[in-house]
N, C-alpha and C positions, 0 to 999 in steps of 0.2 A: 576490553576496558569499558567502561559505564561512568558515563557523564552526563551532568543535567541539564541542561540548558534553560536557564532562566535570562530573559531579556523583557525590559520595558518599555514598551512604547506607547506614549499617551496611556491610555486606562487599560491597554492591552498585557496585560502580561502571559507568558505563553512557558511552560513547563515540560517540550517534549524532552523524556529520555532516551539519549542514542548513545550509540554501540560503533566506535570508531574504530577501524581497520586501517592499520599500516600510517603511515607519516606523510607529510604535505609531499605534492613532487611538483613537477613542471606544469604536467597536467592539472588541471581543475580537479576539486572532489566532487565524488559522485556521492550522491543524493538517494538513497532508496528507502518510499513511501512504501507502506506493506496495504494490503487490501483489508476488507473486514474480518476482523476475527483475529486478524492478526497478530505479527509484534516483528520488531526488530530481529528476534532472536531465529527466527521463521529460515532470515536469511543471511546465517554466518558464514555457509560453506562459500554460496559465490560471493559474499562480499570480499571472503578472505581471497578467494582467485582472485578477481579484480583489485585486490588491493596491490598486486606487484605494480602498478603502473600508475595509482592515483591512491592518495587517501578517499575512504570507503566510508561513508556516514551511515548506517540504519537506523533510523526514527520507529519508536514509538509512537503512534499516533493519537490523539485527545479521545481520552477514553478507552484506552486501549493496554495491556502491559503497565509500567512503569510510567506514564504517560499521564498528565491533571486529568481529571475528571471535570466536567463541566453540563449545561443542562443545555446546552446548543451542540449541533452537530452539524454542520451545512458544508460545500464544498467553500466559499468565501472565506471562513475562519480558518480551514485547513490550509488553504492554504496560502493562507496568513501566519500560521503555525511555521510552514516549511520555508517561507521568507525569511523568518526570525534566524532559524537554524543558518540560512546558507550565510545571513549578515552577520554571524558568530564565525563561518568559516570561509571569510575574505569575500564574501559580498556576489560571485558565481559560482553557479553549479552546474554539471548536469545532472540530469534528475531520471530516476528509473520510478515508475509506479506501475503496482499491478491493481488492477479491479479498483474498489474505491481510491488505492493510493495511487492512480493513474486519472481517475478522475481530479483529484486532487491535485497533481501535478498539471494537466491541461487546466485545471482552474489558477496554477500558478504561474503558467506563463502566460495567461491571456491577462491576468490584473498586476504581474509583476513581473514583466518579459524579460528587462535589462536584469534579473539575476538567474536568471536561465541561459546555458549555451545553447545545450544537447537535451529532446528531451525525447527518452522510449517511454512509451505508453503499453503496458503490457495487456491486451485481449480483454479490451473495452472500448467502445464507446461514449462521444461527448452527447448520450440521449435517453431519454426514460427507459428504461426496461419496466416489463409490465408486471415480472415474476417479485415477490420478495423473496427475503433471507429471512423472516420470523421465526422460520417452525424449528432454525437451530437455537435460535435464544430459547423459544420453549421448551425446549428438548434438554438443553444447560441449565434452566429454570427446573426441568422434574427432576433433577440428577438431588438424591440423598446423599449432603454432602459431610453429614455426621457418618454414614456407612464404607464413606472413601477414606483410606489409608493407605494404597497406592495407586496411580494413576491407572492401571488396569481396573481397576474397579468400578472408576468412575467411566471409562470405556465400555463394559460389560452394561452398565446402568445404559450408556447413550445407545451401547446398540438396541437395546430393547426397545428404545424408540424409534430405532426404525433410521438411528444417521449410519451411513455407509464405513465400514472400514477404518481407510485412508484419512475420515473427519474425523473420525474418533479421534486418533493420535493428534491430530492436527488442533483441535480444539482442547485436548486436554493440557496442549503445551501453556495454555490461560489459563490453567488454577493450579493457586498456591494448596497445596492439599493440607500443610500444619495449622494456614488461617482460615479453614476449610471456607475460602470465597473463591468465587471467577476475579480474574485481573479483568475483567471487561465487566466497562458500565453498561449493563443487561438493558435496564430501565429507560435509560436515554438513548441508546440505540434503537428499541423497540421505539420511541416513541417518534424518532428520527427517521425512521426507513425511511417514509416515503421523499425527504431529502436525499437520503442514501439513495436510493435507486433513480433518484433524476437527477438531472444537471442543467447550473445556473443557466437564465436567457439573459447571453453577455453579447454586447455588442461590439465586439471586440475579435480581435485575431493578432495571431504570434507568428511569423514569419521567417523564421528559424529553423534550422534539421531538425526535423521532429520521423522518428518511426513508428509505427504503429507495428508492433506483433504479434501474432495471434498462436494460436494452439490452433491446429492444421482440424481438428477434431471440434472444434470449439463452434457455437454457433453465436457467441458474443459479440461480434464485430463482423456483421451482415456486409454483402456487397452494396444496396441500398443505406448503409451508413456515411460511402464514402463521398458524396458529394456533401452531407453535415460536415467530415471532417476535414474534406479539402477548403470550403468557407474559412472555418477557422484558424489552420493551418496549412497555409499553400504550400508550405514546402512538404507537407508531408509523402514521408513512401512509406510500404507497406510488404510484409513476411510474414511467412508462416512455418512455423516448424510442427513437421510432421506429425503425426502420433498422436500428439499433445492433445490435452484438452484445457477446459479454465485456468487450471494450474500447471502452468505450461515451465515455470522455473521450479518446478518438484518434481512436473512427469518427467521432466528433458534438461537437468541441470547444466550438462554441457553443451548442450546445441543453445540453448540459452544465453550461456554465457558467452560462447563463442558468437554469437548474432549483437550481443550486447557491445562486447569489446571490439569487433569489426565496425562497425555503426560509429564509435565514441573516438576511435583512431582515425578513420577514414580524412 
C-alpha cells in the first residue's frame, strides 16, 4: 500500500512517500530509513516479516524514489522528514536506518529523542567517512537512457562502468525505464555528498536502547568509533552478523531480521 505523507509545520512541508506493512498493534511502528540510493521498496520482504508484530512504515527518503525532491540534503532536515512521519503515525517509533538512513535516524533521536523508543542503526557510524559514493551518480549519469528498454540494459551499460553485479540490480530498482529518468535527484545528491558522508557537530545525546549492527565483513563501524558512539548514545550496544558486509539486511535477511526483532521485543 503507498501513501503520501504530507504534513505542515511552520514553512516546513515534508512529502516523504511510504510503504505501510500490516495494521497498528500494541507494539509501536517501526520506522525504516533506507540508505543512499535507496527506496522504501528496497525493503518489503523484512518489512513484511516484521510486520506480524507491529505496523511497518518504509520511507522514501527526500530525493529519493517517490519522495519531494528538494536542493538541500543534510542529516537535520532528514530527520526532520522522519519526525513528521512518526507525528502522522501516533507520535513514537522505533526506527531502523541503514547507512545514510541510520545516520539520519541517530540525527533523529539526538534533535528529537521523545519520538524515538528503539533505535537500530545498521553499519554505520555518527563520523566523516573519507571515501565518497560519486563515481555511482556518474556511473547512473553515463547510462544511455534512450538505449534502455528493460532494466537489464541499463545493467549491462552500468557494468561497463565498472559497478559490481549486486549494484547493478540494486540501482536499477531507481529508474523508471517508460519516463526514461532515475527516481534519484543525481544533481543535489552529487552536490550534497560531502553532507552525505559527514555527520552533524550536535551537542547532544539520546539515552535510550540504541543498537548498533554491523556486517561482520564490514569495515564501516571501526572499533575506534566506539567511544564517538558511546558520548552520544550511552546506552548503546553492539552486533555483528557474520558474513555480511555494508549490506548486511540483503547479504543476511534473516539473521537480520532476527537480531532486529530480538533487539525491539527484549
Amino acid at each position: 500500500m503507498g501513501l503520501v505523507v504530507s504534513i505542515r509545520a511552520g514553512y516546513h512541508t515534508v512529502m516523504l512517500n511510504t510503504i505501510v506493512h500490516g495494521e497498528p498493534a500494541e507494539n509501536p511502528p517501526l520506522i525504516i530509513a533506507h540508505g543512499l540510493y535507496g527506496s522504501a521498496r528496497n525493503w518489503g520482504v523484512i518489512a513484511r516479516r516484521l510486520s506480524d508484530q507491529r505496523q511497518v512504515v518504509a520511507v522514501d527518503m527526500r530525493n529519493h524514489a517517490n519522495s519531494m525532491w528538494t536542493d538541500h540534503h543534510d542529516y537535520p532536515d532528514l530527520a526532520r522528514d522522519l519526525a513528521e512521519v512518526i507525528a502522522n503515525f501516533g507520535g513514537t517509533a522505533d526506527v531502523v536506518g541503514h547507512s545514510m538512513g541510520g545516520k539520519a535516524a541517530m540525527t533523529l533521536a539526538l534533535l528529537h529523542g521523545e519520538s524515538v523508543r528503539k533505535l537500530v542503526v545498521a553499519d554505520i557510524a555518527p563520523v566523516t567517512y573519507t571515501h565518497s559514493q560519486i563515481q555511482f551518480i556518474e556511473a547512473m549519469r553515463a547510462v544511455d537512457l534512450s538505449k534502455v528498454e528493460r532494466r537489464s540494459d541499463a545493467e549491462q551499460q552500468l557494468a561497463q562502468q565498472g559497478v559490481e553485479k549486486a549494484l547493478q540490480s540494486f540501482f536499477t530498482q531507481s529508474l523508471d525505464i517508460k519516463g526514461q529518468r532515475w527516481l534519484l535527484n543525481l544533481d543535489v545528491l552529487a552536490s550534497e555528498m560531502p553532507k552525505i558522508m559527514s555527520f552533524p557537530d550536535l551537542n547532544a545525546h539520546w539515552a535510550g536502547p540504541a543498537l548498533f549492527l554491523s556486517g561482520g565483513s564490514s569495515d564501516y563501524v571501526l572499533p575506534e568509533h566506539r567511544g564517538r558512539i558511546r558520548a552520544l548514545f550511552p546506552a548503546a550496544r553492539f552486533a555483528k552478523i557474520p558474513g555480511a558486509g555494508h549490506w548486511l539486511h540483503a547479504e543476511k535477511p534473516r539473521e537480520f531480521e532476527a537480531a532486529v526483532r530480538a533487539f525491539l521485543n527484549a
